[in-house]
Legacy VTK file of the C-alpha trace (Angstrom):
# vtk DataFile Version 3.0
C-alpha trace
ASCII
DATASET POLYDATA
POINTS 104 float
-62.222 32.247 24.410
-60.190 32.066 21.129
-61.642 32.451 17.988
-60.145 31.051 14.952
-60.150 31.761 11.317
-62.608 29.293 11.025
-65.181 30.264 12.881
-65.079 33.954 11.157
-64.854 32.743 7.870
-68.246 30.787 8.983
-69.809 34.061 10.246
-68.751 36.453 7.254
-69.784 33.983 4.574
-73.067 33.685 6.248
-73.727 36.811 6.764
-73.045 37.483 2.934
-75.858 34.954 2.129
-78.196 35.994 4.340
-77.244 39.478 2.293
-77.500 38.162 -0.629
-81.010 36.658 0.011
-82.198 39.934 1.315
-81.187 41.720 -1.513
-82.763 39.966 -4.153
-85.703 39.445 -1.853
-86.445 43.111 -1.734
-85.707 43.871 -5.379
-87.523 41.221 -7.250
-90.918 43.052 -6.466
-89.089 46.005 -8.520
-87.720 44.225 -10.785
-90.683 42.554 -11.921
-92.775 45.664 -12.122
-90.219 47.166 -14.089
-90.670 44.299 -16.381
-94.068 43.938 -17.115
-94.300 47.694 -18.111
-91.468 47.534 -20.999
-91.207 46.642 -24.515
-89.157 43.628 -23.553
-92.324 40.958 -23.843
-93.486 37.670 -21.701
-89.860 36.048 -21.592
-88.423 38.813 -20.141
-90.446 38.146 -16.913
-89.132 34.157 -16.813
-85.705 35.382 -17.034
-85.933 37.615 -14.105
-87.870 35.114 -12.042
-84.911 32.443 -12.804
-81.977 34.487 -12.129
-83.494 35.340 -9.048
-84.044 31.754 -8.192
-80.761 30.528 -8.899
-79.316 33.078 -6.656
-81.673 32.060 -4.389
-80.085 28.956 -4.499
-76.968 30.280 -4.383
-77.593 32.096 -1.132
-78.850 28.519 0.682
-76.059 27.042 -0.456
-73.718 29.174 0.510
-75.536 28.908 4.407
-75.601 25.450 4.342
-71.796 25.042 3.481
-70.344 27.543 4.777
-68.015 25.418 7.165
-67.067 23.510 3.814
-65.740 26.510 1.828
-64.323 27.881 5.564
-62.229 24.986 6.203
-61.484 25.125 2.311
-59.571 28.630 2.753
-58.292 27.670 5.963
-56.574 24.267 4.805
-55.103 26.644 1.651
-54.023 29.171 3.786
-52.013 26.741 5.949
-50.406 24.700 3.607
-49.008 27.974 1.952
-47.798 29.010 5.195
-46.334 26.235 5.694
-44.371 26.053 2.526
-42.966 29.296 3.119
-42.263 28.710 6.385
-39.882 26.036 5.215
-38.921 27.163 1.910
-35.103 27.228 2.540
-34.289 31.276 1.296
-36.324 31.798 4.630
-34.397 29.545 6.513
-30.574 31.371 6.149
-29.020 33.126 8.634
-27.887 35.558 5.933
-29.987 39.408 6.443
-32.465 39.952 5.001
-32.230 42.472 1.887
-34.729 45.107 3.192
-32.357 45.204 5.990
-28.979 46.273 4.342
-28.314 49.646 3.699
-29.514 51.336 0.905
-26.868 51.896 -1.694
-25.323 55.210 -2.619
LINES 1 105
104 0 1 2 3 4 5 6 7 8 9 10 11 12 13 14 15 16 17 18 19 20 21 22 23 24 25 26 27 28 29 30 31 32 33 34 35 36 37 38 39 40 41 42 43 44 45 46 47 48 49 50 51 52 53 54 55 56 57 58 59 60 61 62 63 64 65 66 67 68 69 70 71 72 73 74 75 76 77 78 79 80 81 82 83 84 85 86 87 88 89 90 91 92 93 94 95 96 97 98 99 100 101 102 103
C-alpha cells in the first residue's frame, strides 16, 4: 500500500482541527470565568464567546476541506518540481560546483 502526500497532508491537517477544536473547547470554560471576575465589563464576555466561535469555525472548515487545501500544496509542490526539474542550469552535463575542489 503506498501512501501519498496527499493522503498525509489530509490526516495532519485534520488532526490539527480536531486540535484546534479541542483546545478551545477545553479553555473557553476558563476563559470565561476568568472574564466575568475582572474589571474588563459585559463586552469583554461577547468578545471571548466570538473569537471562540470563529475558530470554531475555523476548525470545521479546516475538516471539511482538508482534501482542498491538500491537493492545493500538492499541485504547488509539483509544479515547482517540475520547473526545476527542467530549468536548463540543471540540465548540463557540466559538475556541479559543490563537487569541484575547494580552492586553495
Amino acid at each position: 500500500m503506498k501512501t501519498s502526500l496527499y493522503s498525509i497532508l489530509c490526516i495532519v491537517i485534520r488532526l490539527g482541527a480536531v486540535l484546534l477544536f479541542v483546545n478551545i473547547m477545553t479553555g473557553l470554560p476558563f476563559a470565561m470565568t476568568d472574564v466575568q471576575g475582572s474589571q474588563y465589563g459585559p463586552g469583554a464576555q461577547g468578545v471571548v464567546v466570538g473569537t471562540s466561535g470563529a475558530l470554531i469555525a475555523l476548525a470545521v472548515l479546516l475538516w471539511l476541506y482538508a482534501g482542498v487545501l491538500a491537493r492545493l500544496a500538492t499541485s504547488r509542490l509539483r509544479r515547482h518540481r517540475s520547473r526545476v526539474r527542467s530549468h536548463p542550469a540543471n540540465l548540463s552535463t557540466s559538475p556541479s560546483p559543490c563537487s569541484a575542489s575547494p580552492p586553495r
